[in-house]
TORPA-548315 format. One record per residue: y, z, x of N, C-alpha, C, CB in turn. Coordinates in steps of 0.05 Angstrom, whole numbers, plus 5000, padded with zeros to 4 digits. Glycine has a CB too. Layout:
<recs>
YZXYZXYZXYZX...
</recs>
This chain:
<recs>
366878422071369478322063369078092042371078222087369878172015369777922006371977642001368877991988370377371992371077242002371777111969369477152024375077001976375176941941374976591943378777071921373576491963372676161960370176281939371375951996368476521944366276471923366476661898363376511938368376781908369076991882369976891849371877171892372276631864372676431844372476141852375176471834370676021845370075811855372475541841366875801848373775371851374375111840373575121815373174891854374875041785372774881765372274651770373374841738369874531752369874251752371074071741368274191749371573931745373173721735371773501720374573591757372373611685369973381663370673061666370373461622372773161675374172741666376172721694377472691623374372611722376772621739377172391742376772761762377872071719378871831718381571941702376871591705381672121683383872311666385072441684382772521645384072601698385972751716387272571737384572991729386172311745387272191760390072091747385472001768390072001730391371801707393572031703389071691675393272311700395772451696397772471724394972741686395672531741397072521774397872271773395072591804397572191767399371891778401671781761397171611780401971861745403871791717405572041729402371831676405472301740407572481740408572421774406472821732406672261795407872151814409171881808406272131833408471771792409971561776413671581776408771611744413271821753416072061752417272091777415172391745415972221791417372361815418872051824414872551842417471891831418971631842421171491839417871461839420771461809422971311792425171421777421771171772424771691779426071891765427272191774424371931749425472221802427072421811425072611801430072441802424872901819424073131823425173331791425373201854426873301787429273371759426673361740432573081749427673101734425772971710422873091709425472631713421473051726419073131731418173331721418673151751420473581733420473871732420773891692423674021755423073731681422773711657420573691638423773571656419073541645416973431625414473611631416373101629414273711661412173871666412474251642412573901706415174271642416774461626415874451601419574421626416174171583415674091556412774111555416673811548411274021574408573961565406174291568407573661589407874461579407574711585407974921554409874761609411574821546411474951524409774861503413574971516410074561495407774501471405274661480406774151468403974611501401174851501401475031495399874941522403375171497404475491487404475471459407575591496406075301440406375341419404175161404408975321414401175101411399375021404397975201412398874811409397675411416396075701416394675711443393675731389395475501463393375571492394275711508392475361510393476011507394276171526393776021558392776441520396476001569396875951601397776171619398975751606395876331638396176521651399176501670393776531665400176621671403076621680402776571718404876971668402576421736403076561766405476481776401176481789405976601791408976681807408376441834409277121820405676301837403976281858404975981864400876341850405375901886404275561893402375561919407175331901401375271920399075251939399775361963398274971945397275501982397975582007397075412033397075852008400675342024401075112053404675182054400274642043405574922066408374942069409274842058409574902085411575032041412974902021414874642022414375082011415274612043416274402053414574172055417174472074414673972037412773702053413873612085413273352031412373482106412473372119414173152123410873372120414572962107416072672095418472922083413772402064419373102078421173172077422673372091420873182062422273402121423073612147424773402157420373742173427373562170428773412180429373452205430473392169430173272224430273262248429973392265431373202253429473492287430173762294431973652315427673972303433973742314436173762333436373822361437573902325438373772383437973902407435273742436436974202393435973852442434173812469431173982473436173912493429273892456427274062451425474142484425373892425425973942493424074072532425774292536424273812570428374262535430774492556430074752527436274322560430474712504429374952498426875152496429874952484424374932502422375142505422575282535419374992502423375052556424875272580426275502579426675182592427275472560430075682561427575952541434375512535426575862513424976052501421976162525424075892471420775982546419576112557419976312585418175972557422976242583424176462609424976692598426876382626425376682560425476992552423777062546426777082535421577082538418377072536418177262564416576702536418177072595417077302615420077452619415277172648420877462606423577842623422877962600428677842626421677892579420778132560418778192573420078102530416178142575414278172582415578442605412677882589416178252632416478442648418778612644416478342671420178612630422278792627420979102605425178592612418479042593416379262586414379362601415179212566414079212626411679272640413679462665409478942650415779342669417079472692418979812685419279192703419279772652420280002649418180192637422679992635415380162637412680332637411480292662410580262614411980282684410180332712410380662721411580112741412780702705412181052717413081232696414181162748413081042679413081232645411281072624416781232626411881212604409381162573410681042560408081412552413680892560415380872538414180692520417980802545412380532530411580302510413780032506411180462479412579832479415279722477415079522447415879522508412479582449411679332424412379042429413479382395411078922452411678712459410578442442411078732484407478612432406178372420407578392394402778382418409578562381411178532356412878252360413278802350414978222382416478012396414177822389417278072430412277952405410177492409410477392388405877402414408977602363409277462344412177342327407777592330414177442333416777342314417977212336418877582298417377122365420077042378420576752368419977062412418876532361420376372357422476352325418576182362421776542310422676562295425876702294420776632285425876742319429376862330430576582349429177232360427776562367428876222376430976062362426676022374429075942342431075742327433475942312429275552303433176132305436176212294438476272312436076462277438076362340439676372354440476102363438976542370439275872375438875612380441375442362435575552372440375512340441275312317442675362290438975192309443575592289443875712258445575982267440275782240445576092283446876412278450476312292444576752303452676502282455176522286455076712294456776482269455976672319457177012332460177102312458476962376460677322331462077462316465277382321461177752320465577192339467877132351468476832341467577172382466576822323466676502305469076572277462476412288470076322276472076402253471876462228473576262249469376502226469076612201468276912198467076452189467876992224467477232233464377312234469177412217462877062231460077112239458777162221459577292255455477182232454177202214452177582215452476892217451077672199449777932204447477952206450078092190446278062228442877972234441678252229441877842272439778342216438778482217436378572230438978482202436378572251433578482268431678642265433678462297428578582265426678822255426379002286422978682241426779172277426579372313425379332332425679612316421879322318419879312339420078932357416279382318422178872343421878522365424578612384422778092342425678792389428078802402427778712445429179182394425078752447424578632477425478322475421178652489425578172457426177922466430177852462424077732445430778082444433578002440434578142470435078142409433278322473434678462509434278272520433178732529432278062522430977902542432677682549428377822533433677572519436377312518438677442530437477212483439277652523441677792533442277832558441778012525439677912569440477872593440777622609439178002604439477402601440177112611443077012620439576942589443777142591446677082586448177222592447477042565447877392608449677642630449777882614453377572639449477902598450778162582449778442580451078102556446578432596444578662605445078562643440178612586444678892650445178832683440978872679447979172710440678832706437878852724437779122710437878822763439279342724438879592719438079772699440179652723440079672674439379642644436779582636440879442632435679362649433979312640430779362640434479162641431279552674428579712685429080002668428579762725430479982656431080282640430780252613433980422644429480072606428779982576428180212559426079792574428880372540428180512520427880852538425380352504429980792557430781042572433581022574429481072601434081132549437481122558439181382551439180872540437781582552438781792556440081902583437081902549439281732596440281852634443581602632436581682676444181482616447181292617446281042625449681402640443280962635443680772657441780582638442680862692439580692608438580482599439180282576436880542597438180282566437880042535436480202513435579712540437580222486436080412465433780192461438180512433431880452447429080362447428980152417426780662446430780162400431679942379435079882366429880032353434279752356437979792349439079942343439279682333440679912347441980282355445680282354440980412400447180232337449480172341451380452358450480072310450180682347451080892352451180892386449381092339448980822399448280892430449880622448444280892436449680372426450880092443451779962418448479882464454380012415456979952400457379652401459580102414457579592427458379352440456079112437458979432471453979192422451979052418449378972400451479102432449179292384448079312360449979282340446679532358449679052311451679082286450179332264452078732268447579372268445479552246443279682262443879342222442579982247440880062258438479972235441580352266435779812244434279782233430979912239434779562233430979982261428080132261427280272237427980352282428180392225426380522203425480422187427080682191422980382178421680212170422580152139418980282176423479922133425779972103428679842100426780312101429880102123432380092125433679792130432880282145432079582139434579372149434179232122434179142180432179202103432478992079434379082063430078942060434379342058435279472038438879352042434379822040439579562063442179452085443379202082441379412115441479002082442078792083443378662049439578672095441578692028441478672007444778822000438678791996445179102000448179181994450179092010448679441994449478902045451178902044452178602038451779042060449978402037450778132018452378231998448277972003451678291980453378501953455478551956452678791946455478681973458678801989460778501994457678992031459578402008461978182020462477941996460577992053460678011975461277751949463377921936458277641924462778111936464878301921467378271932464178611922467178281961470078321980471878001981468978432019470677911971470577541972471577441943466977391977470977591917471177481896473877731890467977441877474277891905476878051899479878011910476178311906478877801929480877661947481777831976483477601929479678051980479978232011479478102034477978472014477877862029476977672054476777462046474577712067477477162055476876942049475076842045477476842058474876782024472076662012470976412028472476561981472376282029471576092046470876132060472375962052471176282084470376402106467976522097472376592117467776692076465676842069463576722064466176982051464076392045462176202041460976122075463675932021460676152085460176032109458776192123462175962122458776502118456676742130454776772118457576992131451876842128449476892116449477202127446876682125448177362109445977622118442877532121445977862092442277542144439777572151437677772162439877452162436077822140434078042159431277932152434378442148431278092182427377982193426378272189426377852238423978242179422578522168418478352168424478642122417178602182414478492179413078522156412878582196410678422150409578392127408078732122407278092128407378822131406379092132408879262126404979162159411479122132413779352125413779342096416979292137413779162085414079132055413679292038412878982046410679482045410879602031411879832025409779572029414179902053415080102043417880082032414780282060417780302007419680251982422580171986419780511965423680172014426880132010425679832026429980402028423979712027423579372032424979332003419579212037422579181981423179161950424479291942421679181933425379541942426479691927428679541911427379911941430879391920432679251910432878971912434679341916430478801914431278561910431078481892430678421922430878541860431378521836433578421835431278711822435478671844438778611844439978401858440178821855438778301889439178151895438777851875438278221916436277801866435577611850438277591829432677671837438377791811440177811781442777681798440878211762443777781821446377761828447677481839446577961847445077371850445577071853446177081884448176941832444677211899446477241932445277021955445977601948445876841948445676631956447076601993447076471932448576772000448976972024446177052040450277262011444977112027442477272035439377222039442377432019438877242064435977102077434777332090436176842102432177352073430177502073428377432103428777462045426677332122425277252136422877492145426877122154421077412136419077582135417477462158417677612106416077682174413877582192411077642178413977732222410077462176407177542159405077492183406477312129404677662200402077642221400177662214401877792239400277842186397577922174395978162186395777672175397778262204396578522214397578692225395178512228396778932216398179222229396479352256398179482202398179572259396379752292393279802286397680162300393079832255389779832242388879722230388879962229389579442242387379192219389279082206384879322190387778872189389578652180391778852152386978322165393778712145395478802128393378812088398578552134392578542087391778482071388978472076392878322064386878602087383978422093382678262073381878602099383178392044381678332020383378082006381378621999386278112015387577911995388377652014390578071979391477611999393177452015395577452012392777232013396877742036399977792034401977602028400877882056401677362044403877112032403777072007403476822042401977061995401377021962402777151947398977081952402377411955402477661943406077741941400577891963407577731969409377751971411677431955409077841998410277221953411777041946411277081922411476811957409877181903410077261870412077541870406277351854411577641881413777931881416577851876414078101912417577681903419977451907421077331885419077221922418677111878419776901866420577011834417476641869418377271828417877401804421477551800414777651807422477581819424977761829427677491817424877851875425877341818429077061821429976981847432277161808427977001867428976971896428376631903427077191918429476481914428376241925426476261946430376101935423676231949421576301957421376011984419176321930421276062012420275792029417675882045422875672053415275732046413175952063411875622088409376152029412175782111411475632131409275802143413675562148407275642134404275752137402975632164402275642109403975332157401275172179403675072195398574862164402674952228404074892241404574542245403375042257405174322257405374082250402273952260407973962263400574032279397973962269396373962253397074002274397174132235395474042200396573902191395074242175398373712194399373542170398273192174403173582168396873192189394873002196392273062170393873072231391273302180389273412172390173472141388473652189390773502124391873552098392373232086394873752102392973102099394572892091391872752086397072762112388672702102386672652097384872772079385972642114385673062067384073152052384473012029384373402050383772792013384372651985383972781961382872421981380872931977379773141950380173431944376873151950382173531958382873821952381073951962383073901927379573851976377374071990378474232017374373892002380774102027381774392044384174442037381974392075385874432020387174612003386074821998387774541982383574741972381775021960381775121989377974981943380475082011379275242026381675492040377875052047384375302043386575452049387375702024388775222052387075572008387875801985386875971971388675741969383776021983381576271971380576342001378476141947381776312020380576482051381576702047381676382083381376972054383477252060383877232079382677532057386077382078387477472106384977592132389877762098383177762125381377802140380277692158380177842130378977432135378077182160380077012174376176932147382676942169383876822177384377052201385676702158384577242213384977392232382677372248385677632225380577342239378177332249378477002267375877372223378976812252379476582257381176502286380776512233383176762276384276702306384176942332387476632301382076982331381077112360378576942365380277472358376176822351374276702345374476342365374476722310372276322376372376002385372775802363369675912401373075632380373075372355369875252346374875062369367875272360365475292341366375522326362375342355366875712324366275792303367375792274365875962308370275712285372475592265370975432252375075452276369575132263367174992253365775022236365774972265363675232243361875232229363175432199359375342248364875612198365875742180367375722169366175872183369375572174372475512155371675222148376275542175371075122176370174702162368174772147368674382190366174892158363874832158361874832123363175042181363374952095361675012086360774772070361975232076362674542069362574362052362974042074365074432026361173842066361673602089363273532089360673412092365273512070368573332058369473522085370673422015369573812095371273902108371573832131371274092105367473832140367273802174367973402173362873932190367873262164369672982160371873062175370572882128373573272157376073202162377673202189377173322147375273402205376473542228373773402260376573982219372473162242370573142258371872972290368372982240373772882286374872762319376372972327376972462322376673272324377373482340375373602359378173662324376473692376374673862391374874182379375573832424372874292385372874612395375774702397371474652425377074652419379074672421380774572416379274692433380274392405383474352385383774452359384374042377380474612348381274752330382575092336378974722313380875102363382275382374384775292365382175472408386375132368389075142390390275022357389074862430389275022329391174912306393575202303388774832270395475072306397475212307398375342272399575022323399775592272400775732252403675612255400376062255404675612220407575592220409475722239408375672196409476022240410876072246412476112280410476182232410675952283410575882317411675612322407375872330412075442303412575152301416475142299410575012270417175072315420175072315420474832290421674992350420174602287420674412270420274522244419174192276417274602239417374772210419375002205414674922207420175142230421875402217424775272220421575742236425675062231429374912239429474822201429574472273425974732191426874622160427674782141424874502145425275072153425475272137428175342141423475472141429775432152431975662153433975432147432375862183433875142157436974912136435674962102436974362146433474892092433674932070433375182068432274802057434475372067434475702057437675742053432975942084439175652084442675602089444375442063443175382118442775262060443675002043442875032013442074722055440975252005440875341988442075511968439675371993443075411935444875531922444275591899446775441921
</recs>
């Protein structure tokens, strides 16, 4: 597998009292002047290179971390103990609500699809979604199929699956179970979209943002009201590539649908290995995006790296973050924390510094974004709040 820390190495840096002296004059900017300005002059000093003949390779790309600074996440709201209670009591009725409706069948359930996205339904149900009985008439979730054990799982908390229902998971041909994904056709009263097919919910989603700006700017529904609904669909990173994922978010971009939230699970791995082994799907997919005209947010790392980042002075674990593949980072996390050590810290001393009052296990245990409720409450207000 190769590895693009050595494929492309860092350049060197001929004059780094010059490169200091620019970083600090454009944090200078940012201070006294605002993010605006900044963005301005970084613009100008871009085109003069252009029109002084220095070809500048075009990327769609920014560093791989969270786009979000730290000093700029905002509060997280709510009663955070009563909700990991509440998120780890749906956690075990999924679990057992797949183990109990396969003790005398094969149905399966894709549970470890759920592990990986549930907090990422957490906070939207928690904090962000409008039912449909809200006056604006709600919001539209497109849920990716294979996580549907955890939305049965809330549901039933909240009365609206019996016991029975729920030992009959993805047996509902006899009247008595729960469809095996969303299914509006089979449960009316509970699915808004059918999304299992691998495709079908982005695409869906995309016409029907479209749809309700249209129905909104013709005067069929109140705009106001309308301003106040999002389309949301969750889709995994391995779905992407199939053609009705992208197919139309061009249009979405040109159209301005500012309605419309994409949320991608990037696990980095399918039933056969990682999605990307050689590359780096987040990368990859946030140039696709951003290349589209999409507003791009990527919550990579979880709030234990931002200690760790915040000590790197010299860019030595940035680089390291942003030439790993997906490969090793999968590797990384089945792997102990020696070995995280010796291989991700380990190749340069600036790195093992940085992480040297950790244990073993606290590098086991460095958490991913998308498991971090605080990183994803920032991610999804700035995505809402976004125009």
């Amino acid at each position: 597998m190769a590895n693009q820390h050595n494929a492309h190495p860092e350049p060197m840096d001929a004059d780094p009292q010059e490169t200091r002296e620019w970083i600090e004059a454009l944090d200078g900017v940012i201070a006294q002047e605002g993010p605006d300005r900044a963005h301005f002059l970084i613009e100008k000093v871009i085109g003069q290179a252009r029109e002084a003949g220095i070809g500048l390779p075009y990327s769609a790309n920014t560093e791989y971390i969270n786009t979000i600074p730290v000093d700029q996440q905002p509060r997280y709201p709510g009663d955070g103990d009563m909700e990991i209670k509440i998120h780890s009591y749906i956690r075990w009725n999924a679990m057992a609500m797949v183990v109990r409706a396969n003790k005398n069948t094969n149905v399966g359930g894709h549970i470890a699809s759920f592990a990986s996205a549930a907090a990422l339904y957490d906070v939207g149900f928690s904090h962000f979604w409008k039912s449909i009985e809200h006056e604006t008439g709600g919001d539209l979730i497109f849920f990716q199929g294979h996580s549907v054990p955890g939305v049965y799982s809330r549901a039933f908390m909240l009365g609206r699956l019996t016991e029975e229902q729920m030992d009959n998971f993805r047996q509902e041909t006899g009247g008595k179970g729960i469809s095996s994904y969303p299914h509006p056709w089979l449960m009316p009263d509970f699915w808004q979209f059918p999304t299992v097919s691998m495709g079908l919910g982005p695409i869906q989603a995309i016409y029907q943002a479209r749809f309700m700006k249209y129905l909104a700017s013709r005067g069929l529904i109140d705009a106001a009201k309308a301003e106040q609904r999002k389309v949301w669909a969750f889709l995994g990173d391995g779905e992407t590539d199939e053609v009705e994922s992208l197919g139309a978010i061009s249009m979405a971009g040109r159209e301005k649908l500012d309605n419309l939230i994409f949320v991608i699970n990037c696990n980095l791995q399918r039933l056969d290995g990682p999605v990307r082994g050689n590359g780096k799907i987040i990368q990859e997919l946030e140039a696709v995006f951003r290349g589209a005209g999409w507003n791009v947010i990527k919550v990579i790392l979880g709030s234990k790296w931002d200690t760790l980042l915040a000590a790197d002075t010299d860019g030595v674990l940035l680089n390291q973050l942003n030439t790993t593949v997906d490969g090793e980072f999968q590797r990384y996390s089945v792997e102990g924390g020696a070995y995280i050590r010796d291989n991700f810290f380990g190749p340069d001393p600036r790195l093992r510094q940085i992480v040297a009052h950790l244990s073993d296990t606290d590098l086991e245990n460095l958490p991913r974004g998308g498991h971090d409720y605080r990183k994803l409450y920032a991610a999804y207000k700035a995505a809402t709040e976004h125009l």
